[in-house]
C-alpha positions as CSV (number, residue, x, y, z in Angstrom):
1,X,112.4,-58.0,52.8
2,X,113.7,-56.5,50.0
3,X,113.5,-52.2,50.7
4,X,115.1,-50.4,47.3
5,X,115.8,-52.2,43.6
6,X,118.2,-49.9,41.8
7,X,118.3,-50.5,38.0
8,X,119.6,-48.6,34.9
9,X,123.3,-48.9,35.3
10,X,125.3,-50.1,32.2
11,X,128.7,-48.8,30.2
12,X,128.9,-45.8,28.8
13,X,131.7,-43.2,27.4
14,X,133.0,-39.9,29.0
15,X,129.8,-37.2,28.2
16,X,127.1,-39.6,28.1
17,X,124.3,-39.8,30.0
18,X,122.3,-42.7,31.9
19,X,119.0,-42.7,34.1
20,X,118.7,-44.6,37.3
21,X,115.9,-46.2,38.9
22,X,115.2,-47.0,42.1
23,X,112.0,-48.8,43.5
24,X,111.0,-48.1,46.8
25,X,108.6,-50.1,49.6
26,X,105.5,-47.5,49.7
27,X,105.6,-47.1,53.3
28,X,109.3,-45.9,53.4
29,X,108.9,-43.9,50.2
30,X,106.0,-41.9,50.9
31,X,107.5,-40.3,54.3
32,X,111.2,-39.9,53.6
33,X,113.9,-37.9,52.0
34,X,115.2,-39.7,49.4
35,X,118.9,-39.9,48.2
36,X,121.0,-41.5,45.4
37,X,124.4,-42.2,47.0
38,X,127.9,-44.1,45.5
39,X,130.7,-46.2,46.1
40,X,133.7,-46.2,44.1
41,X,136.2,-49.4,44.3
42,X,138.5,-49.1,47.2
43,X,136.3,-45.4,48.1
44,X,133.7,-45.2,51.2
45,X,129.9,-44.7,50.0
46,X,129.3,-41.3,49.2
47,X,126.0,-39.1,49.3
48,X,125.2,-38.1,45.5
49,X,121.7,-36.2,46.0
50,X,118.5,-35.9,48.2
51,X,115.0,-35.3,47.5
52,X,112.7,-34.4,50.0
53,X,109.3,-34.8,50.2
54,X,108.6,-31.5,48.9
55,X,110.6,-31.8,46.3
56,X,113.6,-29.7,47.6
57,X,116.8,-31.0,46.0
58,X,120.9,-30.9,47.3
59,X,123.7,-32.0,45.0
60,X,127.5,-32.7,46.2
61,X,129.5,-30.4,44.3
62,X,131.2,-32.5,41.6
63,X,128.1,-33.4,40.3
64,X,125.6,-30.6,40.5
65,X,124.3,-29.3,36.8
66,X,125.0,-32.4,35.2
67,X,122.6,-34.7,37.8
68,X,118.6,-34.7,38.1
69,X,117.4,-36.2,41.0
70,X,113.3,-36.9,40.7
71,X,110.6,-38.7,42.6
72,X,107.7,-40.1,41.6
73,X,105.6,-40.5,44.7
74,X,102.6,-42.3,43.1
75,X,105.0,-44.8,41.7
76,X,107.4,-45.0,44.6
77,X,110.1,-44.6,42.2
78,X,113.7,-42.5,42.7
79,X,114.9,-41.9,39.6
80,X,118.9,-40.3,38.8
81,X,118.9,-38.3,35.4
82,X,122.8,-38.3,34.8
83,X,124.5,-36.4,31.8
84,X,127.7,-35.7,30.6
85,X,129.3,-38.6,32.4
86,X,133.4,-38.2,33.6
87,X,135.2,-41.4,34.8
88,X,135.4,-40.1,38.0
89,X,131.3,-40.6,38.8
90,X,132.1,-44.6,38.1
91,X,130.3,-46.5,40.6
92,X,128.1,-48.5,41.9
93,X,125.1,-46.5,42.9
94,X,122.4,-47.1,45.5
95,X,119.3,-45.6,46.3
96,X,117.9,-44.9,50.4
97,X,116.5,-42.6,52.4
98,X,118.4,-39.2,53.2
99,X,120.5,-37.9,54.5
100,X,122.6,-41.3,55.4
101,X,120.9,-44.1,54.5
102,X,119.7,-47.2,56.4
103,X,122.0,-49.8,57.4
104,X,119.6,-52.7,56.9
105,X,118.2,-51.2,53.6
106,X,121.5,-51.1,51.1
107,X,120.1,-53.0,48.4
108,X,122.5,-54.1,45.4
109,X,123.4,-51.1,43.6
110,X,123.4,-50.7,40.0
111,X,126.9,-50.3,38.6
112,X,128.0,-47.6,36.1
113,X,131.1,-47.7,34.3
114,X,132.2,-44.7,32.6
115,X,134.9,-45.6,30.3
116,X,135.9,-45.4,26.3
């Protein structure tokens, strides 16, 4: 049963900017925090951003002012506004519910690739 489908994830050089998206199964979406996390080769998965259900937003460090994490709850959709893109944020990125995610719910990911 297939949870989260990240999509949006492509090439793109230092200071650009991509948008993720992430659909989500109603019944998880509609009662969870929400969170973008990301997994660089050879790194451990990393926590990127939450949403709550409120709307309240948190940010690691590295990435806050240049991230936008959204929701829309009437399309179940997670969505990762990313600008001014350094080779360090290359990834592949996942979308779950917050604070940790899910074991059983990892999905794919959607790989970006920062590079000139």
């Amino acid at each position: 049963q297939v949870r989260f489908v990240e999509s949006g994830g492509g090439l793109v050089q230092p200071g650009g900017s991509l948008r993720l998206s992430c659909a989500a199964s109603k019944e998880i979406f509609s009662v969870n925090t929400m969170a973008w996390y990301r997994q660089a080769p050879g790194k451990q998965r990393e926590l990127v951003a939450t949403i709550g259900i409120n709307g309240r937003t948190t940010y690691r460090a590295s990435v806050k002012e240049r991230f936008a994490i959204s929701r829309d709850n009437a399309e179940t959709t997670l969505n990762l506004q990313m600008n001014n893109l350094k080779h360090e944020d290359t990834a592949v990125y996942y979308c779950n519910i917050g604070p940790t995610g899910r074991a059983a719910w990892w999905g794919q990911g959607t790989q970006v690739t920062v590079s000139s």
